[in-house]
C-alpha positions, 0 to 999 in steps of 0.5 A: 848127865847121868853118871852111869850113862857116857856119851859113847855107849849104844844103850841107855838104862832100860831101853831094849833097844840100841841107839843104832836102831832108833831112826827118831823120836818125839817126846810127848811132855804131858806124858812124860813119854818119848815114841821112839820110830826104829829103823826097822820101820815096822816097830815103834816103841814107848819109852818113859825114862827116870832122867828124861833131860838125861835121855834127850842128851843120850839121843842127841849125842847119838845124833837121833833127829826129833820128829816134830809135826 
């Protein structure tokens, strides 16, 4: 895991949102993109990370379910 990144924090490096506010996402491997679905229900947003193994233990720690089709 990425050392700047812990378990307990609401953000991740890059992301302009908390995790709290992320309702799913599905990651897109060709791309290397996660679309993040916000509670909000009216946004959803790309993200592109440096670390993407590292992402997808912040959004499992933080218990956000995937979206599979």
């Amino acid at each position: 895991m990425n050392p700047t990144v812990t378990a307990i924090e609401n953000t991740y490096p890059e992301l302009p949102v908390k995790a709290d506010e992320i309702s799913a996402f599905r990651y897109v491997q060709p791309l290397q993109t996660f679309i993040l679905s916000l509670k909000d229900k009216e946004r959803i947003i790309r993200f592109e990370p440096d670390d993407i193994q590292s992402f997808i233990d912040w959004l499992n720690v933080h218990y956000i379910r995937e979206y599979k089709a």
